[in-house]
matplotlib code that plots the C-alpha trace (Angstrom):
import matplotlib.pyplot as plt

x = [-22.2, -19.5, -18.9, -19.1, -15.1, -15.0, -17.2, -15.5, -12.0, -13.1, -14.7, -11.9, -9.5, -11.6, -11.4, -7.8, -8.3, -10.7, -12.8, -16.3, -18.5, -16.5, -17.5, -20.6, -21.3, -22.2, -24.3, -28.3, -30.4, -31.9, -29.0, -28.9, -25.2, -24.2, -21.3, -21.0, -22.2, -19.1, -17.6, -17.7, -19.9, -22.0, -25.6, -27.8, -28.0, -29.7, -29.6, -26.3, -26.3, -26.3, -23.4, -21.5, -22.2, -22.1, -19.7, -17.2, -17.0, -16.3, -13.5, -12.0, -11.2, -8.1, -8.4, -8.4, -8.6, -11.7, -10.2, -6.8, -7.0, -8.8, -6.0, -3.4, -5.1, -2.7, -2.6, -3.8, -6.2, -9.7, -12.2, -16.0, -17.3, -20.8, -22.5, -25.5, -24.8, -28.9]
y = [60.4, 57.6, 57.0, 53.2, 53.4, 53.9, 51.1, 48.8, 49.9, 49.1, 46.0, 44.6, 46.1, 44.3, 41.3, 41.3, 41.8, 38.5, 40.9, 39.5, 42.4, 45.3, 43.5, 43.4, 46.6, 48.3, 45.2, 45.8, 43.2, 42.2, 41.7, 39.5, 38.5, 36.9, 35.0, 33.9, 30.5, 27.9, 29.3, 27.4, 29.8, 30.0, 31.4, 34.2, 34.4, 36.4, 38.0, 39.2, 35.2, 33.6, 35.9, 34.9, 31.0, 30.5, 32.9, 34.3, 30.9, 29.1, 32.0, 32.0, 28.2, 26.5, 27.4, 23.9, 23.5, 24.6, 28.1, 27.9, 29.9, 32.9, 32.9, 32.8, 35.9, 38.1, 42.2, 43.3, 40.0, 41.2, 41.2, 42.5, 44.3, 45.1, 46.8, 48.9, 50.8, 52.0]
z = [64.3, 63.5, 60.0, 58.2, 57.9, 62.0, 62.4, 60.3, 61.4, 65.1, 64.3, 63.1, 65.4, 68.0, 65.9, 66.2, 70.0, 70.1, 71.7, 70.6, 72.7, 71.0, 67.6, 68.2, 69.5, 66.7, 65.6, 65.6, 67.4, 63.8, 61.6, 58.8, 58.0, 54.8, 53.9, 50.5, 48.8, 49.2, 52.3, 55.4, 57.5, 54.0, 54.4, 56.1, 59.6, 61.9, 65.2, 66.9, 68.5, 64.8, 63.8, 66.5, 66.8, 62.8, 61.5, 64.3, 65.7, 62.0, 61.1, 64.8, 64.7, 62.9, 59.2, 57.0, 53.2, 52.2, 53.9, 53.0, 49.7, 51.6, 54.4, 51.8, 49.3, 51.0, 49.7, 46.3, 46.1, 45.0, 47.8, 48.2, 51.4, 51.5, 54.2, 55.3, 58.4, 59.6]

ax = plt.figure().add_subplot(projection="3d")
ax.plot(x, y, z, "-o")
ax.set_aspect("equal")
plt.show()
């Protein structure tokens, strides 16, 4: 059995591919993806299709100010992951 770290380490390795499929292929059909209050993709959404219209879609196009200061956080910023691998 994979552990969380593989996932993650291969979803983001596809990420940095642009391979959307490969991202997704751990995903389960009933998701529920959060992104945090004030960011553009903001909200829960559900379903591997709602992941990938309202958050890969809002991160994957041209950053602008409200995302600026998460581009620019660079190493030893503070950042949160949560996740529950099922």
């Amino acid at each position: 059995m994979r552990t969380a770290l593989q996932i993650i380490t291969d979803h983001y390795a596809a990420s940095d591919r642009k391979d959307i499929a490969a991202m997704m292929a751990e995903v389960a059909p009933d998701v529920q993806w959060t992104e945090m209050a004030g960011f553009p993709c903001a909200g829960t959404h559900v379903g591997p299709a709602q992941v990938i219209e309202k958050v890969f879609k809002v991160l994957g196009s041209a950053w602008d100010d409200e995302l600026e200061p998460f581009r620019l956080a660079g190493e030893g910023a503070p950042v949160t992951f949560l996740h529950q691998v099922v």
